[in-house]
C-alpha positions in Angstrom: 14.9 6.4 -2.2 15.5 5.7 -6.1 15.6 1.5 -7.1 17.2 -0.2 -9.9 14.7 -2.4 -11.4 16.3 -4.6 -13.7 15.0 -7.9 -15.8 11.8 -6.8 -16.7 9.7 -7.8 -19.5 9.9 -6.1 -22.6 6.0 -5.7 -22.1 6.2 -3.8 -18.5 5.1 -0.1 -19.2 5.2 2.8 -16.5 1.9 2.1 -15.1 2.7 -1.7 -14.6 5.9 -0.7 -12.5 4.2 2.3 -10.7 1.4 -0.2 -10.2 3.6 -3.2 -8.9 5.2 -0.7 -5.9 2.5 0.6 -4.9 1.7 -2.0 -3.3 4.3 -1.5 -0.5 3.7 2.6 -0.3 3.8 5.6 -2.6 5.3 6.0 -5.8 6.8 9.2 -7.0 7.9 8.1 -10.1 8.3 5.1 -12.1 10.1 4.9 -15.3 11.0 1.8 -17.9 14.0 3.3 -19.9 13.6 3.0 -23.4 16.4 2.7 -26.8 16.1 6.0 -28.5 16.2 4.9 -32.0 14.1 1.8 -31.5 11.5 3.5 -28.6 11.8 -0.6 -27.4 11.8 -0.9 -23.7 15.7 -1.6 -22.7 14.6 -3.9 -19.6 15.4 -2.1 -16.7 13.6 1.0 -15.0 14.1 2.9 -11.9 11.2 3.5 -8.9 11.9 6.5 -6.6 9.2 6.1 -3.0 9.4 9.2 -0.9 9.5 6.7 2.3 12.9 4.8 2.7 11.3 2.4 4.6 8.5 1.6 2.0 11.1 1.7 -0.7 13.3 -0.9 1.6 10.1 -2.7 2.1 9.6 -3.1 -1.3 12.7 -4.1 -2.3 12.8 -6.8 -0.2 9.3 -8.6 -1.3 9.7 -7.4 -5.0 13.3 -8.9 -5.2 13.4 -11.6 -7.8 9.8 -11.9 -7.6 7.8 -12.8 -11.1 6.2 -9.4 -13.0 4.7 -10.2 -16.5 6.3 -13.7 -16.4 9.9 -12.8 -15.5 11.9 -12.7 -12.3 13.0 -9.3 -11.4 15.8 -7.7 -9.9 15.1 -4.8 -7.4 18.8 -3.1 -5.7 19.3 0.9 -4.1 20.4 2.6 -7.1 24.0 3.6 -7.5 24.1 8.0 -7.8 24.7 8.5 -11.7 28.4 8.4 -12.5 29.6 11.7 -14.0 31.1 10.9 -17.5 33.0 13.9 -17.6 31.3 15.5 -21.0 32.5 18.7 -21.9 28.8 20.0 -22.9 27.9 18.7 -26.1 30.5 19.3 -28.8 31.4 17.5 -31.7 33.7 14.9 -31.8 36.0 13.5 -34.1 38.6 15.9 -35.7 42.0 14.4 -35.6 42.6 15.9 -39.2 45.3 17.8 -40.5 45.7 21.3 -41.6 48.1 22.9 -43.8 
């Protein structure tokens, strides 16, 4: 099961969110998304637990519980949305030719 963790300190690394859920079972991957240009942590992350009930588990006693000194937000994630990109490409255009 893959969680939305949302609210999270800008100081929470990987190994702080790894370590946080592994308290409740085991951790395939944990992940604090990060701004490209900036490399700043963007506040949110995702857990995935191979055991829906630990991941359940979790969820529930993490849910707007205190890591690094803010309350966070633990929810199932949603399946990634398809944005309907053509494959790279440039964009723009819209000029004329004669």
């Amino acid at each position: 099961m893959n969680l939305f963790v949302g609210n999270l300190s800008y100081e929470v690394g990987d190994d702080d969110l790894r370590e946080a859920f592994e308290a409740f079972g085991a951790v395939s991957s944990a992940k604090v998304l990060q701004d490209r240009e900036t490399g700043r942590s963007r506040g949110f992350g995702f857990v995935e637990m191979a055991n829906d009930d630990e991941a359940r588990n979790a969820m529930e006693n993490l849910n707007l519980q205190k890591l690094c000194g803010r309350a966070i937000q633990v929810n199932e994630a949603r399946p990634r949305e398809d944005r309907g990109g053509r494959g790279g490409g440039r964009g723009g255009g819209g000029g004329r030719r004669r």
